[in-house]
N, C-alpha and C positions, 0 to 999 in steps of 0.2 A: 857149163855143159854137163848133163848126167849122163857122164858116162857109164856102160854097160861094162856087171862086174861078175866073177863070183869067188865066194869066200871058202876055206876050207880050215878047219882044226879052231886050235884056241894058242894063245898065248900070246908074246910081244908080236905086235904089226909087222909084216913082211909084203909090202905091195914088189909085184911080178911087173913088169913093160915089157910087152913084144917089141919086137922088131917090126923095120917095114914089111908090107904086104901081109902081115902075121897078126895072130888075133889070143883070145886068150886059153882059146881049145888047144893051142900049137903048145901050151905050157900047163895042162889037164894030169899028166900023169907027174910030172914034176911036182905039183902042187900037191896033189893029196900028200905025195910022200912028205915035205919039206910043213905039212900040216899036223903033221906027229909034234912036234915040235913051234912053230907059230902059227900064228892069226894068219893067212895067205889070203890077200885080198890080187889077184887074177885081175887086170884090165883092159879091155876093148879101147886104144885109146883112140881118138875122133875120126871120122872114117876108114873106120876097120869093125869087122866084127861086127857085131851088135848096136855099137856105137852111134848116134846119131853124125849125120854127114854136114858139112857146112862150108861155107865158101873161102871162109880163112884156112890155113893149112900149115903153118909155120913151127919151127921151134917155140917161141913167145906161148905163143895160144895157146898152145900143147903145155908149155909149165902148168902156164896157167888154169888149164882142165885137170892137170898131179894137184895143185894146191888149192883147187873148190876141192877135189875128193879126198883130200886130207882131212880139211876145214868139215867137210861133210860127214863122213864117217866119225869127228870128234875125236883126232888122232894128235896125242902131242908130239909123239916120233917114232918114226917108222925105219926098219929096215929095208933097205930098197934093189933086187934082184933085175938089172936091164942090159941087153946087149949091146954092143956101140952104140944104131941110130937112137935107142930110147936112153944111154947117158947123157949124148948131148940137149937133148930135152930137160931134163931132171936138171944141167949143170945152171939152165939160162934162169930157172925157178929163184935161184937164191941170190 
């Protein structure tokens, strides 16, 4: 799934995860700052945001939409900034 991103600053990878009901605007002023410093790649993840919407909805799926956008972007390791609901997403990936 392409999920809807956006990116701020330069340096090591730093991907952001909302929370539920939450999108990537909710973490807009955190990001430029935290951009001084890393690559902040910001994500809408699947029906949120900008995100395209789809009938599956799970943890699984959700890793699995983090590790195409890793794969996609051409990231070998990333820093990873996410509140409870988006850890357990991130933990089921590996």
């Amino acid at each position: 799934m392409q999920l809807n991103f956006q990116s701020y600053g330069q340096g090591a990878p730093l991907i952001i995860l909302h929370g539920l009901f939450g999108s990537l605007e909710n973490w807009h002023s955190t990001s430029q700052k935290l951009g001084a410093e890393f690559h902040v790649f910001a994500l809408d993840q699947r029906d949120h945001g900008r995100s395209p919407h789809a009938a599956d909805m799970n943890y699984q799926v959700m890793a699995e939409d983090l590790k195409e956008f890793v794969m996609g972007q051409h990231l070998s390791t990333v820093h990873l900034l996410a509140i409870r609901w988006a850890e357990k997403r991130q933990c089921a990936s590996h």
